[in-house]
C-alpha positions as CSV (number, residue, x, y, z in Angstrom):
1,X,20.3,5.6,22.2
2,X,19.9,5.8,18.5
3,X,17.3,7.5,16.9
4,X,15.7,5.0,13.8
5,X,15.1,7.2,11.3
6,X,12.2,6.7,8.3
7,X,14.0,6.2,4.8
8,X,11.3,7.5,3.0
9,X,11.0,10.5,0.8
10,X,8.4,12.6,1.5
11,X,9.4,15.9,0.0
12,X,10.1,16.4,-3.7
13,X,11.5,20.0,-5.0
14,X,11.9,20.2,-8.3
15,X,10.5,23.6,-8.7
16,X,12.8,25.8,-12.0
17,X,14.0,22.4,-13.2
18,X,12.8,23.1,-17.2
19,X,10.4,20.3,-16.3
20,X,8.7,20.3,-19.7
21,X,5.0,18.0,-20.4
22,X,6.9,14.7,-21.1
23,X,9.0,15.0,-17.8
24,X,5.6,15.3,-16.0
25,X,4.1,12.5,-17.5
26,X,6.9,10.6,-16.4
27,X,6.6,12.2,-13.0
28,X,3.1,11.1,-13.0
29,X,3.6,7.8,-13.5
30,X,6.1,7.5,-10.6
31,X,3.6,9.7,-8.4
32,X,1.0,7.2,-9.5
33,X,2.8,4.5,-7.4
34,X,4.6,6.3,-4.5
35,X,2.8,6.3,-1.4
36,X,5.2,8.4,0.8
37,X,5.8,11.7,-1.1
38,X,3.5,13.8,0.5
39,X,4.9,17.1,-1.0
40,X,5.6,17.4,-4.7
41,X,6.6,21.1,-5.7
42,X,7.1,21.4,-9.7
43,X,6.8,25.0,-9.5
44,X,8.5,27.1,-12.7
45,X,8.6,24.7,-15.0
46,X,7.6,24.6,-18.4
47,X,4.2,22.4,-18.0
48,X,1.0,22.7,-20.1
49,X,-2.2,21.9,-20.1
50,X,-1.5,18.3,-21.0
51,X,1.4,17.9,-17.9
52,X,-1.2,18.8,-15.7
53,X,-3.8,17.0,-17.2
54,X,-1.2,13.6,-16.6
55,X,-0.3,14.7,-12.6
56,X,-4.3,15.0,-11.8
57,X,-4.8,11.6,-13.5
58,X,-1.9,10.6,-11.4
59,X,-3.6,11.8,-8.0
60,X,-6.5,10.4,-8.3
61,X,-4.5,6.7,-7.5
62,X,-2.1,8.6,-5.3
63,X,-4.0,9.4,-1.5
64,X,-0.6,9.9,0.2
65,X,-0.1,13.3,-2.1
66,X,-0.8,16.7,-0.1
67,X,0.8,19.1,-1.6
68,X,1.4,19.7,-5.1
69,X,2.7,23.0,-5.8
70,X,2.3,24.0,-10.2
71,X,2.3,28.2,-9.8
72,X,4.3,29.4,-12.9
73,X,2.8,26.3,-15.6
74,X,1.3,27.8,-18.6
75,X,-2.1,26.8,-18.1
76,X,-4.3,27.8,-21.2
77,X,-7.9,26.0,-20.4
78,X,-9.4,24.4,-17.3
79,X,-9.0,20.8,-16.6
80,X,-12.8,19.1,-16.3
């Protein structure tokens, strides 16, 4: 018997990708919609303050998101 297996994506790695603070943005907004990635690992990338700033706006629509890994962003101030 065949197993059916579930399309979805539910792992993004994009870690060391030169990801800069547009590309999040635009990551963001596809986060912002997606309700099956549930790991999104954007480590090494060249995101700021106002990347980061876009993603967290983006989670707070996304509930399916549980793992969002950022270590290496150049993160100057924290994000209230």
């Amino acid at each position: 018997m065949m197993q059916h297996e579930d399309p979805c994506l539910r792992q993004l790695d994009l870690r060391a990708n030169e990801i800069s603070d547009a590309g999040a943005a635009q990551l963001a907004e596809g986060i912002e919609l997606n309700h099956s990635i549930t790991h999104l690992l954007i480590s090494d990338n060249s995101i700021t303050d106002h990347g980061a700033l876009a993603l967290a706006r983006a989670l707070y629509r996304n509930r399916s998101l549980t793992v969002l890994w950022l270590d290496g962003a150049s993160l100057q101030r924290s994000l209230r």
